[in-house]
Backbone as ProteinMPNN parsed JSONL, in Angstrom:
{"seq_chain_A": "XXXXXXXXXXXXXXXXXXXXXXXXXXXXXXXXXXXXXXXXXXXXXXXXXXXXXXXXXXXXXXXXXXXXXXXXXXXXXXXXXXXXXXXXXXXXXXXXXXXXXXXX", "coords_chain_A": {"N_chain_A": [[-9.722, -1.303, 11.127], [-7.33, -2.474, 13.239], [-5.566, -0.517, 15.812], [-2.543, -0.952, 16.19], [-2.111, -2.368, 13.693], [-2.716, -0.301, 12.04], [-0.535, 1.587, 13.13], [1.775, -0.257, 12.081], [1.019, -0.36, 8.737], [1.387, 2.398, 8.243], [3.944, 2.806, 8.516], [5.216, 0.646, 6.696], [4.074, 1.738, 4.252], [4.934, 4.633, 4.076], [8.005, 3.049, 3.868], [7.348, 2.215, 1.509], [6.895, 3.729, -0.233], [8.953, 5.134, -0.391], [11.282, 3.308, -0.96], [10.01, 2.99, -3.504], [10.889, 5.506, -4.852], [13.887, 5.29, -4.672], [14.098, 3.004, -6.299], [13.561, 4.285, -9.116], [15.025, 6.098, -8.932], [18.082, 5.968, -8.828], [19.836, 3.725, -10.608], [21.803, 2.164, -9.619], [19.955, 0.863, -7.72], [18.271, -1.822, -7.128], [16.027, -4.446, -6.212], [17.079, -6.643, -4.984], [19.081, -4.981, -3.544], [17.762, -3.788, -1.81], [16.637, -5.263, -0.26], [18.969, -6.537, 1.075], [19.909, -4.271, 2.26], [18.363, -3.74, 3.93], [17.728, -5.881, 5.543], [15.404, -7.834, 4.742], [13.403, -10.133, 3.164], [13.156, -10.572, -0.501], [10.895, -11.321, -1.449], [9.549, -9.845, 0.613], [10.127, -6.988, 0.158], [9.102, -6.764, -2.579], [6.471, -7.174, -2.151], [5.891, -5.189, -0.068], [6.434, -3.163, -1.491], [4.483, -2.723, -3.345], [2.223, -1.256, -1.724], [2.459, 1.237, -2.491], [1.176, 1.674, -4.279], [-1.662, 2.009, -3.894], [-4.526, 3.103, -4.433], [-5.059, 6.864, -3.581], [-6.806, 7.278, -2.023], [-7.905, 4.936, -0.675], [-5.569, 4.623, 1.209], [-5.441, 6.627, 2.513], [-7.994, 6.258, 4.135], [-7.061, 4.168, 5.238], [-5.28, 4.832, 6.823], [-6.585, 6.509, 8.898], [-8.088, 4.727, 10.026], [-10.234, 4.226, 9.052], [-10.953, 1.827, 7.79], [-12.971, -1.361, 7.714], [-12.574, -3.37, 11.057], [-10.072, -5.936, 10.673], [-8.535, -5.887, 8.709], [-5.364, -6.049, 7.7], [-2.129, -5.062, 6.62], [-1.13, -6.992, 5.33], [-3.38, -7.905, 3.943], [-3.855, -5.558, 1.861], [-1.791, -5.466, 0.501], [-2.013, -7.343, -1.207], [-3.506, -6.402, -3.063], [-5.544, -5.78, -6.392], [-3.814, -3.477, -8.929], [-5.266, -1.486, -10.365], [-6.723, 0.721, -8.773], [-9.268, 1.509, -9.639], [-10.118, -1.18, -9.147], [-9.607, -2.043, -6.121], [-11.186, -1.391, -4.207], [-13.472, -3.11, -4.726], [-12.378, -5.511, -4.536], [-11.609, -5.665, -1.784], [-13.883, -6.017, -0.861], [-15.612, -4.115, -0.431], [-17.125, -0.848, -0.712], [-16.962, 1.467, -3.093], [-16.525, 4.841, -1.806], [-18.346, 8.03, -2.808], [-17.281, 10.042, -3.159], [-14.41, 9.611, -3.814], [-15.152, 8.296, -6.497], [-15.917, 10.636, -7.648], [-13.609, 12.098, -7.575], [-12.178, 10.958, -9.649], [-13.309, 11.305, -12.025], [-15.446, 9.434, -12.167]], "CA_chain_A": [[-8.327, -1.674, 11.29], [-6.789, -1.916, 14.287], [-4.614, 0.393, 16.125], [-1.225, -1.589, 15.938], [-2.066, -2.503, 12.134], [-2.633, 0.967, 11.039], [0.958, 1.492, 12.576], [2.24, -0.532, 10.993], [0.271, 0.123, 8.073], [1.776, 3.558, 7.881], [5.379, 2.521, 8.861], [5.298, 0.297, 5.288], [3.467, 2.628, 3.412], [6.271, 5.191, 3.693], [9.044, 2.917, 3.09], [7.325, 1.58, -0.275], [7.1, 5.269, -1.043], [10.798, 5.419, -0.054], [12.011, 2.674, -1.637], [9.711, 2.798, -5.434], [11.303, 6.675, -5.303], [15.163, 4.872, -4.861], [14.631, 2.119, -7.941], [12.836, 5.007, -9.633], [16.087, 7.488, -9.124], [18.913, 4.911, -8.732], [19.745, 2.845, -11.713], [21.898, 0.618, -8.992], [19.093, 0.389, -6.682], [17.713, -3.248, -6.513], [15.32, -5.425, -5.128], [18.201, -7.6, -4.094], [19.926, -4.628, -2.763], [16.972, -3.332, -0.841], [16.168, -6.525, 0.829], [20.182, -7.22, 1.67], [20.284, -3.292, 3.58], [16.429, -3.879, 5.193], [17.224, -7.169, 6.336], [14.378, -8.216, 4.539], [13.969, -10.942, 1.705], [13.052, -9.579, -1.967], [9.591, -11.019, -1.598], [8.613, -8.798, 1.184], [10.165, -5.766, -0.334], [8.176, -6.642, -3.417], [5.293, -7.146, -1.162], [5.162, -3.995, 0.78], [5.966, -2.127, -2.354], [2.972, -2.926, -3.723], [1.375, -0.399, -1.037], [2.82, 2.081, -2.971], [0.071, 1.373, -5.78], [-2.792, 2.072, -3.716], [-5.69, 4.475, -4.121], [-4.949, 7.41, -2.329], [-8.226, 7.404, -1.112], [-7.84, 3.787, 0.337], [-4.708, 4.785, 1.736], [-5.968, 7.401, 3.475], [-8.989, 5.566, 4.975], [-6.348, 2.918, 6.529], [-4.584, 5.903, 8.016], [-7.383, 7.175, 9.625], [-8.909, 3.88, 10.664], [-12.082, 4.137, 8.683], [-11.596, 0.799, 7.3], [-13.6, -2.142, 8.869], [-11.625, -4.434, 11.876], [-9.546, -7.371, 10.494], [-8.018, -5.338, 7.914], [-4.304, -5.819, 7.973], [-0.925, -4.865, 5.853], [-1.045, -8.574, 4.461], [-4.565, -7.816, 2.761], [-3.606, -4.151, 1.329], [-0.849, -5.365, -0.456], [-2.439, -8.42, -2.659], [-4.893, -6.024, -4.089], [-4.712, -5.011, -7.548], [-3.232, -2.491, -9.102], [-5.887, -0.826, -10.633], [-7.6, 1.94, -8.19], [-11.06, 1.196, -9.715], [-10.873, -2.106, -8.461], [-9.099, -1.96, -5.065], [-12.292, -1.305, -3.333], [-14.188, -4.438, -5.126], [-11.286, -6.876, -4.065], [-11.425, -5.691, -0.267], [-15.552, -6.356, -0.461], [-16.302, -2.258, 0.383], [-17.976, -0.172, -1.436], [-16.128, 2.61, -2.999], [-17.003, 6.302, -1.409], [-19.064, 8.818, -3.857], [-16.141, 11.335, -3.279], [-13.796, 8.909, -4.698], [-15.407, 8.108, -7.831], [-16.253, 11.939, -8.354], [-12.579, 12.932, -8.097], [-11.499, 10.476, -10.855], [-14.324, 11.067, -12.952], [-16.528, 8.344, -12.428]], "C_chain_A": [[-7.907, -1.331, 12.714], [-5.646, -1.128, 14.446], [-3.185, 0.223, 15.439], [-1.172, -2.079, 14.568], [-1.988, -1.181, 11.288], [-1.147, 1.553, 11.374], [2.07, 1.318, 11.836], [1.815, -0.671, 9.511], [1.38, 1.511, 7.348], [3.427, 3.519, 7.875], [5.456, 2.053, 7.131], [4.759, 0.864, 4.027], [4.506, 3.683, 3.49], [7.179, 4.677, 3.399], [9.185, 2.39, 1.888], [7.273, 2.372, -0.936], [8.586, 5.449, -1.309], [11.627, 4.445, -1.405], [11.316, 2.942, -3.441], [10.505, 4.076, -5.744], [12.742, 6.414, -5.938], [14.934, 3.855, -5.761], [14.108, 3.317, -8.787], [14.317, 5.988, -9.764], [17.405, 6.958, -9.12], [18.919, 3.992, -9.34], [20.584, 1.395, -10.11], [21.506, 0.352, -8.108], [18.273, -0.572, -7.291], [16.606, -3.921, -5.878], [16.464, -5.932, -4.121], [18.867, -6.597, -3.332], [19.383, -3.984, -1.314], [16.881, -4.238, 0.399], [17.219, -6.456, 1.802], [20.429, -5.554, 2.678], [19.16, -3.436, 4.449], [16.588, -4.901, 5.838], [16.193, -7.51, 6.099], [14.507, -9.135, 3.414], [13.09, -10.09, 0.643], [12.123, -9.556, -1.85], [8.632, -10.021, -0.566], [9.071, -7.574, 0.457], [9.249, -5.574, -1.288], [6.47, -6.11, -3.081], [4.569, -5.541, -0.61], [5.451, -2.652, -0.107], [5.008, -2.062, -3.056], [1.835, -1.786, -2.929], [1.521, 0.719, -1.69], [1.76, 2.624, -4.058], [-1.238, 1.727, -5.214], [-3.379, 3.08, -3.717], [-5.213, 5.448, -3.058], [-5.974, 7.553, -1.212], [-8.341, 6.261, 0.249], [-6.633, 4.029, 1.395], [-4.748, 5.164, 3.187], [-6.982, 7.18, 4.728], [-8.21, 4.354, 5.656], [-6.193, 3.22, 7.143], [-5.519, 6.323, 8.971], [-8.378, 6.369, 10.336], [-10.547, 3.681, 10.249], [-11.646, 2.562, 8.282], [-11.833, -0.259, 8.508], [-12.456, -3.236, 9.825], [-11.14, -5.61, 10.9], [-8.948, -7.016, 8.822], [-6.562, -5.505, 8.309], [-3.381, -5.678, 6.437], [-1.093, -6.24, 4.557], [-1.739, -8.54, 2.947], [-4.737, -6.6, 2.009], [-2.592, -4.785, 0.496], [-0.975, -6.608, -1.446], [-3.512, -7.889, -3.344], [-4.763, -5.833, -5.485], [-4.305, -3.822, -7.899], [-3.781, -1.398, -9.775], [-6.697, 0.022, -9.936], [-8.718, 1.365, -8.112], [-11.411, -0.199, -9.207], [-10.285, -2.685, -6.898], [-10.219, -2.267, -4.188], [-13.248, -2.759, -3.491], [-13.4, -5.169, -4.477], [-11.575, -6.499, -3.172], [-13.228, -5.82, 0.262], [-15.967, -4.836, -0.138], [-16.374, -1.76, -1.296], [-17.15, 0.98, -1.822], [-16.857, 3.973, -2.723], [-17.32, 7.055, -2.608], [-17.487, 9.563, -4.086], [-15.503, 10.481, -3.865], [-14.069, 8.885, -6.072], [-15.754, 9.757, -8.844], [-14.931, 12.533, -8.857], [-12.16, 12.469, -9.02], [-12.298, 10.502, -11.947], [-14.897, 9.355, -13.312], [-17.705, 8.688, -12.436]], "O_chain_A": [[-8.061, -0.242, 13.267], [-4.816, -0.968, 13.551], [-2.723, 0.895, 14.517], [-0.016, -2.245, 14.179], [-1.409, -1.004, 10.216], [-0.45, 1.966, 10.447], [2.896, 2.027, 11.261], [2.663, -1.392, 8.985], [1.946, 1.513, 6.254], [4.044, 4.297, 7.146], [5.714, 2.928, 6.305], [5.033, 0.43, 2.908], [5.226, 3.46, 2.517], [7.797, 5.332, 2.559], [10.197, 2.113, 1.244], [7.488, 2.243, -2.141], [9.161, 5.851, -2.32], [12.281, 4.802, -2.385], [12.059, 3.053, -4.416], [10.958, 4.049, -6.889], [13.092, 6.84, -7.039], [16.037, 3.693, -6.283], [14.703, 2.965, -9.805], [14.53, 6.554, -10.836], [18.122, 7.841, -9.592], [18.136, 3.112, -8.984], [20.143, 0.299, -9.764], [22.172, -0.338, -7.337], [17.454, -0.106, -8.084], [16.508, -3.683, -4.674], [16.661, -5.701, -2.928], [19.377, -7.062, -2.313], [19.973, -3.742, -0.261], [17.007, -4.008, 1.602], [16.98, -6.354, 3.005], [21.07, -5.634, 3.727], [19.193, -3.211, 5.659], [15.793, -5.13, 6.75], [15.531, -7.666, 7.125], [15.506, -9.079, 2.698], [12.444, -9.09, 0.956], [11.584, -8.453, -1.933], [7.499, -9.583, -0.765], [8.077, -6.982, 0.035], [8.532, -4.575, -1.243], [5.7, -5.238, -3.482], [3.459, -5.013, -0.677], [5.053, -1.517, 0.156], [4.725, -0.919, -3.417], [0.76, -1.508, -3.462], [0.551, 1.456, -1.511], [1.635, 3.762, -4.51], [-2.117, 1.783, -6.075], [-2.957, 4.054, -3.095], [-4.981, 5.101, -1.9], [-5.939, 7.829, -0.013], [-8.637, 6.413, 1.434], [-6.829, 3.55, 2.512], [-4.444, 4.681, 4.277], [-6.913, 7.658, 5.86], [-8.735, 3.667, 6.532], [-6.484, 2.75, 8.243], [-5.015, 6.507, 10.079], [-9.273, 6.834, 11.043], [-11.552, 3.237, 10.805], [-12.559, 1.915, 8.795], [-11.35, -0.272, 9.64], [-11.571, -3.831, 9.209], [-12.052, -6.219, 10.341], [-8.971, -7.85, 7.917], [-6.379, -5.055, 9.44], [-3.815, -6.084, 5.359], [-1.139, -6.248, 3.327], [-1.398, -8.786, 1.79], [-5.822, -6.508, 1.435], [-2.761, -4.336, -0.637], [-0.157, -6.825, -2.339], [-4.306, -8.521, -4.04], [-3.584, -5.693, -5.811], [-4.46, -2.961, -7.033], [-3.103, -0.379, -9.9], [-7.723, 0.189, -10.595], [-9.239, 0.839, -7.128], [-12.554, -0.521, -8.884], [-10.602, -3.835, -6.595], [-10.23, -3.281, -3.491], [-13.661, -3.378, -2.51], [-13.991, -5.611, -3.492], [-12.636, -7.124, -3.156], [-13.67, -5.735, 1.408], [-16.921, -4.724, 0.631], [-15.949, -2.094, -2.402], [-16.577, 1.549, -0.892], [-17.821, 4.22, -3.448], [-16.593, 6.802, -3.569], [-16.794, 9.524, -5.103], [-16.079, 10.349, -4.945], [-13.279, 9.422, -6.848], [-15.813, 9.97, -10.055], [-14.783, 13.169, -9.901], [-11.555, 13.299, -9.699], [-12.034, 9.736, -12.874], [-14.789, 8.541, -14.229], [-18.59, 7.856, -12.638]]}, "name": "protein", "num_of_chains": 1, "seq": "XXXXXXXXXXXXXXXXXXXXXXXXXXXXXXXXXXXXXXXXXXXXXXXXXXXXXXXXXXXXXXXXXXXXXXXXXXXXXXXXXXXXXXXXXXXXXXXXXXXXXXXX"}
């Protein structure tokens, strides 16, 4: 991943933390209301909350630039939502340590 992707990378990865915490603690927190203070439309909010869902493991390896070039935000957030198969969808191999801490 490049530099300027793992930026931003990490920029949307805290505010999908931010925001799943505010519908999560705020009955009148919104999609629609998120979008209309972010200046953003619903489907990106949806979008980049979706990062919120990811492996911490994968997370972590964005942050730190282990994953391979041509990795961007776009392709982190159509993965699924299941952990165990995060790593299959992005073609990589999942790390031993990974599968040890979840009991695999």
């Amino acid at each position: 991943m490049r530099t300027k992707a793992r930026v931003g990378f990490v920029k949307a990865f805290g505010a999908a933390h931010r925001w799943l915490d505010e519908l999560l603690s705020d009955a009148n927190t919104s999609l629609d209301s998120l979008a209309v203070r972010e200046g953003k439309s619903e489907r990106s909010i949806r979008m980049t909350l979706s990062l919120a869902f990811l492996s911490p493991f994968l997370a972590e390896a964005a942050m730190d630039g282990r994953l391979p070039r041509g990795f961007s935000i776009r392709r982190l957030t159509e993965l699924p939502v299941l952990w165990s198969e995060q790593w299959t969808a992005l073609g990589l191999r999942e790390p031993i340590q990974t599968q040890a801490a979840i009991g695999g």
